[in-house]
C-alpha positions as CSV (number, residue, x, y, z in Angstrom):
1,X,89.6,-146.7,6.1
2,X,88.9,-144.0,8.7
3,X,87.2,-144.6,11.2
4,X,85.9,-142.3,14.3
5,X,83.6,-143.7,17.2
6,X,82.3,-141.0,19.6
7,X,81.0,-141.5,23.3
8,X,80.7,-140.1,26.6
9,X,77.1,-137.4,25.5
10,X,74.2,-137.6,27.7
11,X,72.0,-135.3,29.9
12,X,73.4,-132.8,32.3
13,X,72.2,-130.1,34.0
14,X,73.1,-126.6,33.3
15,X,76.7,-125.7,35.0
16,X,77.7,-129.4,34.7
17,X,80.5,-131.5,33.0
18,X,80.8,-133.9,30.7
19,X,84.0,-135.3,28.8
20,X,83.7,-136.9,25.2
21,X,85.8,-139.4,24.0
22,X,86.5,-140.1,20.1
23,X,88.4,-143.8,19.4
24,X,90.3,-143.6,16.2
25,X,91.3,-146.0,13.5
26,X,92.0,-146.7,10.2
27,X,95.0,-144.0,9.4
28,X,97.9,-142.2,11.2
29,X,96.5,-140.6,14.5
30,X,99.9,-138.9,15.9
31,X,100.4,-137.2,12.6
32,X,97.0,-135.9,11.7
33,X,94.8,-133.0,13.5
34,X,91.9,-133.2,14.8
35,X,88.9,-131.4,15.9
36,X,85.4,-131.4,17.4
37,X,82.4,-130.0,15.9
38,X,78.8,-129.8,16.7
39,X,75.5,-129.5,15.1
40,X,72.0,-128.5,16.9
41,X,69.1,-129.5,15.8
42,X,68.0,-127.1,12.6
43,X,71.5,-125.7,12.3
44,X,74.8,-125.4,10.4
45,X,77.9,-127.8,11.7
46,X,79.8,-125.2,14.6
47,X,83.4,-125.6,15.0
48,X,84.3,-126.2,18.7
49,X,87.8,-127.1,19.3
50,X,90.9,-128.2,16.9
51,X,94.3,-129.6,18.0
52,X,97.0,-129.9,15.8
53,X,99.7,-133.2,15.5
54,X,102.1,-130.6,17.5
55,X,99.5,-130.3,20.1
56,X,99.2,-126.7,19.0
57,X,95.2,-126.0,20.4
58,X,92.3,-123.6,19.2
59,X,88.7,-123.1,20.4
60,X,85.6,-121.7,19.3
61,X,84.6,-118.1,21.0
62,X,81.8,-119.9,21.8
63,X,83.2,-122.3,24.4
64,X,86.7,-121.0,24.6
65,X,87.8,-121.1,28.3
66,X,84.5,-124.1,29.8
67,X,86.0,-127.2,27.0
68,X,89.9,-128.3,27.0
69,X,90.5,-130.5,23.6
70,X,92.9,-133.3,24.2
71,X,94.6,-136.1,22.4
72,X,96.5,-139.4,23.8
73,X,98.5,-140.9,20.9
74,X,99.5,-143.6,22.3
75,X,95.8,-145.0,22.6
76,X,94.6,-143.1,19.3
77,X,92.0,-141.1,21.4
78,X,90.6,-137.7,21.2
79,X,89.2,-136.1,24.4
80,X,87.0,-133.3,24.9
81,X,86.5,-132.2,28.4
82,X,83.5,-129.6,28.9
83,X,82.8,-127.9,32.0
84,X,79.6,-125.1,32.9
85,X,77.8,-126.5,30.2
86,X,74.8,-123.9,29.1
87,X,71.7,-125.3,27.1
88,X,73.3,-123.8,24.0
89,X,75.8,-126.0,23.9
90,X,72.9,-129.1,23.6
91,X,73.8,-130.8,20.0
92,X,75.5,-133.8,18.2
93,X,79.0,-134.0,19.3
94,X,80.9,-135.5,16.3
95,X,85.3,-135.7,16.1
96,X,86.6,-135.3,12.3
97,X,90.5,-135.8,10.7
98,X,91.9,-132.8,9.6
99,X,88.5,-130.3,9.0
100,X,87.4,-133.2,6.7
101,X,83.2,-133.6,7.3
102,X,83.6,-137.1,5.5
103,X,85.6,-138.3,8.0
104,X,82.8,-138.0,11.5
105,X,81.5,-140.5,13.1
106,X,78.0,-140.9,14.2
107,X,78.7,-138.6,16.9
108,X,77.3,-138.7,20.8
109,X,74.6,-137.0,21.8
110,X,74.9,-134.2,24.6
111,X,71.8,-132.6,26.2
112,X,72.0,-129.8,29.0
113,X,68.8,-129.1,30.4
114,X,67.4,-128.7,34.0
């Protein structure tokens, strides 16, 4: 079955980086897309970054141009490296298959806070 294991979240300070890591298993990794999303405490899932099987990439307006989404198929790993990190961006990180919410993980925690 699918499986998804985040890591890499933790506490930075404001203008800091961190870069999240997402092991896959369980189903086809070079064919499928995959994405990032978030959810902050008290709020709706957020979209952050999506990269398609053709390494076609997109971003949320909200962290387009600080994160860079990237995949290595050959290790079935989904990256996401985030740079000038603001205290907005402090949620759950979780990776999904294909915009399916069924398919997160228990997602890594990232905190940015002086």
């Amino acid at each position: 079955q699918v499986q998804l294991v985040e890591s890499g979240g933790g506490l930075v300070q404001p203008g800091g980086s961190l870069t999240l890591s997402c092991a896959a298993s369980g189903f086809p990794f070079a064919s499928s897309d995959m994405g990032w999303v978030r959810q902050a405490p008290g709020q709706s899932s957020e979209w952050v970054a999506y990269i398609t099987s053709k390494q076609v990439k997109s971003y949320g307006r909200s962290v387009a141009g600080r994160f860079t989404i990237s995949r290595d198929n050959n290790k079935n790993t989904l990256a996401l490296q985030m740079n000038n990190l603001k205290p907005e961006d402090t949620a759950i990180y979780y990776c999904e298959k294909s915009l399916d919410p069924q398919s997160r993980g228990r997602g890594t925690q990232v905190t940015v806070s002086s």
